[in-house]
VEXLUMKE-516952 format. One record per residue (C-alpha): x negated, y, z; residue in three letters. Coordinates in steps of 0.05 Angstrom, whole numbers, plus 5000, padded with zeros to 4 digits. Each point is the difference from the previous one (the first is absolute). Layout:
N
XYZala...
end
This chain:
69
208983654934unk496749664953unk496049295016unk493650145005unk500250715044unk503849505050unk493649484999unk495550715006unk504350225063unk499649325030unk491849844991unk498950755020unk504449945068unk496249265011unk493250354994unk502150625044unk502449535058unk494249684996unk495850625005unk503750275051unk500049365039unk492549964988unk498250725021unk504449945068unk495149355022unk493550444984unk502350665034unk503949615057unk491949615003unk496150604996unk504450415047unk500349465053unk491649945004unk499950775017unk506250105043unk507349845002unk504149884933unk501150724981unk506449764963unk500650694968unk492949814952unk502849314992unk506550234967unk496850594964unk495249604979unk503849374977unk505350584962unk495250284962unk497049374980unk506349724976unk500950734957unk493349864968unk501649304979unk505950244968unk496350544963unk494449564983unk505749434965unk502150614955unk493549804957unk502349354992unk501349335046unk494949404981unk507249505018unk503750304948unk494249984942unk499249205022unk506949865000unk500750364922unk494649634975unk
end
């Protein structure tokens, strides 16, 4: 694989995590002011977050432009 798909995998699985870790605190706070932690939402939620971030690094990752320049 050639260097810079590896640098693209890497910043896009950094930004996912961080999506996915971000959506899981807001669901898991919304969910708990109504009710019990549906975990269900949470992890449906938090998934399809994480699937958006990747799609959304296929236009380009801001880390890897800055680190070319």
């Amino acid at each position: 694989m050639k260097e810079s798909t590896i640098k693209w995998i890497k910043a896009a699985a950094i930004r996912a995590v961080k999506t996915v870790a971000q959506t899981a605190v807001a669901t898991i706070g919304t969910t708990a002011m109504f009710t019990e932690v549906n975990w269900a939402v949470v992890g449906s939620a938090a998934l399809l977050a994480g699937v958006l971030s990747v799609l959304t690094s296929v236009a380009g990752l801001p880390e890897i432009k800055n680190e070319e320049e």
